[in-house]
C-alpha positions in Angstrom: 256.1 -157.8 31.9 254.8 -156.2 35.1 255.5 -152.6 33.7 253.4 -153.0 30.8 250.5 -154.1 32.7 247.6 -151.9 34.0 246.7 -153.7 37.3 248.3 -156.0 39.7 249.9 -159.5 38.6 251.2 -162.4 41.0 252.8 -165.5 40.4 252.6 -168.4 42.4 254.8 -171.3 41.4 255.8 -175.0 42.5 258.1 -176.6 40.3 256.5 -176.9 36.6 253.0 -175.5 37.6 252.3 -172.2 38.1 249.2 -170.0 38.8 249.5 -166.3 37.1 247.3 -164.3 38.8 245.7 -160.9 37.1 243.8 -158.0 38.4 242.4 -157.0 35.0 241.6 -159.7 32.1 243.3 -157.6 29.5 246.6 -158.6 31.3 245.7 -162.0 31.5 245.4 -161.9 27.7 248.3 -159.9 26.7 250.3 -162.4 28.9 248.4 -165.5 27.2 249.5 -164.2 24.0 253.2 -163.6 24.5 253.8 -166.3 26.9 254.3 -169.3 24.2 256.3 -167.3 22.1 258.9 -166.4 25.5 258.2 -170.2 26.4 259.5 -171.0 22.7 262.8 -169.0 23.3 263.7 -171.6 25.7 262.6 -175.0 24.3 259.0 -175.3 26.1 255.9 -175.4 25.9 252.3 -175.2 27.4 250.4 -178.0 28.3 247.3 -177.7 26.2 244.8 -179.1 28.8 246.4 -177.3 31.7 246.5 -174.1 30.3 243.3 -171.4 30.1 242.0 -168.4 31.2 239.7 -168.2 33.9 237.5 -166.0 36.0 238.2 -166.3 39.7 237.8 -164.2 42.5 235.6 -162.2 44.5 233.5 -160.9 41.7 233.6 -164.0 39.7 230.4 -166.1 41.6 228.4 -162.9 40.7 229.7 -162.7 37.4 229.0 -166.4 37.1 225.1 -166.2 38.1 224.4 -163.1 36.1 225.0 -165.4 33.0 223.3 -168.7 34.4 226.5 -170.4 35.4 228.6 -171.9 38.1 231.6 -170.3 38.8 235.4 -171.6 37.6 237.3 -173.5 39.0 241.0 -174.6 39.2 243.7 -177.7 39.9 246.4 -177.2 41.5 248.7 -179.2 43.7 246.2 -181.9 44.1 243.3 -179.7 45.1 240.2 -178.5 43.2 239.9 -174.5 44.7 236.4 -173.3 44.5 235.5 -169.7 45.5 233.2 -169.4 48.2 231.6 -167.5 51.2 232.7 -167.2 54.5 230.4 -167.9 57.3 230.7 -164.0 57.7 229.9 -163.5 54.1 233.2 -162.5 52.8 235.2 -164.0 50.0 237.3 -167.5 50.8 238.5 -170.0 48.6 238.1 -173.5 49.2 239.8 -176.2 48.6 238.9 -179.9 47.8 241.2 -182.9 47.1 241.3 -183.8 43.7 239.0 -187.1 42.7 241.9 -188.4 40.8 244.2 -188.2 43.7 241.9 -189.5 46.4 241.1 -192.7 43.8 245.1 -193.1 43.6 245.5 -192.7 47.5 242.8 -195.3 48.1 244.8 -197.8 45.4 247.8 -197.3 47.1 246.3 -198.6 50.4 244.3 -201.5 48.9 247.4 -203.0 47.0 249.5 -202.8 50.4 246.9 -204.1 52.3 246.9 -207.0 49.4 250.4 -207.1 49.6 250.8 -207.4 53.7 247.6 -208.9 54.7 249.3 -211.9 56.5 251.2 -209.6 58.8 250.3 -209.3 62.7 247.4 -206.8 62.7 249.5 -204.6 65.0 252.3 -204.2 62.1 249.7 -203.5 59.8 247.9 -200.7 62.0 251.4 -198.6 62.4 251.6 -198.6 58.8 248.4 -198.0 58.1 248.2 -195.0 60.3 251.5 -193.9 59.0 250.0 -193.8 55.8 247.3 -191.7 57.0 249.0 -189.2 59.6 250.7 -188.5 55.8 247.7 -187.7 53.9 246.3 -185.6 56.6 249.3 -183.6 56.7 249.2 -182.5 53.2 245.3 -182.6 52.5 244.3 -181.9 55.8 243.3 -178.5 54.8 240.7 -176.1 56.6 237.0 -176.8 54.2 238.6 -179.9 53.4 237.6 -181.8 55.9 235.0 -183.8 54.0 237.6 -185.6 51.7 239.8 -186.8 54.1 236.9 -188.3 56.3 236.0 -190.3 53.3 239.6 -191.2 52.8 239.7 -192.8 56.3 236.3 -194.4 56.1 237.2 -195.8 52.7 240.7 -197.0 54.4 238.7 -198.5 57.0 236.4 -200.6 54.6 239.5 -201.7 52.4 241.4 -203.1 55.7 238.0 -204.7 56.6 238.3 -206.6 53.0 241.8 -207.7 53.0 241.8 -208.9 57.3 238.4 -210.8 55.6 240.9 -212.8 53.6 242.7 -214.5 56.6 239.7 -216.1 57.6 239.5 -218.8 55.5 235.9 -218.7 53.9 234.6 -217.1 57.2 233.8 -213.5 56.3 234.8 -210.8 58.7 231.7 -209.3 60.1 231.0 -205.0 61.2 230.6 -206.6 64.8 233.9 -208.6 64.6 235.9 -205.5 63.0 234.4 -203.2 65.2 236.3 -205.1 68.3 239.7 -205.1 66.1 239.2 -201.7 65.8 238.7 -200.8 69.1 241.9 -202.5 70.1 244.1 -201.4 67.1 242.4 -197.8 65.8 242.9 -196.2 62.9 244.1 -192.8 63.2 240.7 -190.4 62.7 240.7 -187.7 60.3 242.0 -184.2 61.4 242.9 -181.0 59.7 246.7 -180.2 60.0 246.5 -176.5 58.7 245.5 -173.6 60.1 242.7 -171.2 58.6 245.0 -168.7 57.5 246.2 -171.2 54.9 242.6 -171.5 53.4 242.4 -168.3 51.4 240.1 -166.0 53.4 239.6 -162.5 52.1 237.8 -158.9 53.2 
C-alpha cells in the first residue's frame, strides 16, 4: 500500500505483533480500513483489544496537553513505550516493563524458590542469579532502570521468605539475611543495552 500513501510508512514486526508506523493519520486510517478485509483473504483476524489507532511521536505530548490529556501510549514486546524528553530536550521514547510481565517474573521466582528452598544456599544463589543476569538482558533497557531494580529488590525479599522457612519457627531476620547476602550476593541490577536502542530522536 506504500504507493497510495501520502507520507512515510514503517513496519516493525516480531512474530504475530507488529507496530505500523504512519507519518500522516489519513494513512493510518486508510490502512485501518483495508487491513481486516486483506487479513480476511488469508483466514485472520485482528485482535480487538490489541488493535487501535494512536497518536505518538514528537508532536503527540503537545498535542496531548493542548486538549487536557496525557499522551498515548503503547505495548509491545513486554514494554510499555512512553514518549518523552531528553535531558537535552529532544524527542526519546521510553520504555517501561510491562506490570503484567514483572508480576509473572516475580511468580516465577517465588514458586522456585517454593519449590528448591531446601537446597544448599549456594545452589540456590547460581540459579537465582541465572534467573536474573536473564531478565536484565532482555529488560535491561536504557530509562528502564527503575523496573528492574524493583525486580531484584522484590527477588531479594521473596528469597528472604522462603530461606525463612528452613528455620523451623525461627524467622529469618534483615540482620541475619544481610550476612547471607554478603557471602552469597544476588546479582545487582544493570542495564544491558546501549542508548542507541532507547529511541532517541533530533
Amino acid at each position: 500500500m506504500k504507493p497510495r500513501l501520502i507520507g512515510e510508512a514503517y513496519e516493525i514486526r516480531f512474530a504475530d505483533d507488529a507496530i505500523l508506523c504512519f507519518q500522516h493519520k489519513e494513512d493510518a486510517e486508510k490502512v485501518l480500513r483495508v487491513l481486516p478485509k486483506r487479513f480476511e483473504k488469508f483466514g485472520l483476524t485482528l485482535h480487538p483489544e490489541k488493535t487501535r489507532l494512536i497518536e505518538f511521536g514528537r508532536h503527540a505530548a503537545r498535542n496531548a496537553r493542548k486538549q487536557g490529556k496525557k499522551p498515548e501510549t503503547f505495548d509491545f514486546l513486554g514494554f510499555k513505550h512512553l514518549c518523552a524528553r531528553s535531558r537535552k530536550g529532544k524527542f526519546t521514547v521510553h520504555v517501561k516493563t510491562l506490570a503484567k510481565r514483572l508480576r509473572r517474573g516475580l511468580k516465577a521466582i517465588a514458586d522456585w524458590s517454593k519449590q528448591y528452598r531446601h537446597k544448599p544456599v549456594d545452589e540456590q544463589q547460581k540459579t537465582l542469579n541465572a534467573k536474573l543476569r536473564g531478565h536484565y538482558q532482555y529488560y535491561g533497557r536504557p530509562t528502564n532502570y527503575h523496573s528492574i531494580r524493583q525486580f531484584y529488590r522484590r527477588v531479594c525479599r521473596i528469597w528472604r521468605e522462603w530461606l525463612s522457612r528452613r528455620t523451623r519457627g525461627q524467622p529469618l531476620t534483615w540482620d541475619r539475611y544481610s550476612v547471607i547476602l554478603r557471602q552469597h550476593p544476588l546479582l545487582l541490577p544493570r542495564i544491558t543495552h546501549a542508548w542507541v536502542g532507547a529511541g532517541s530522536y533530533a
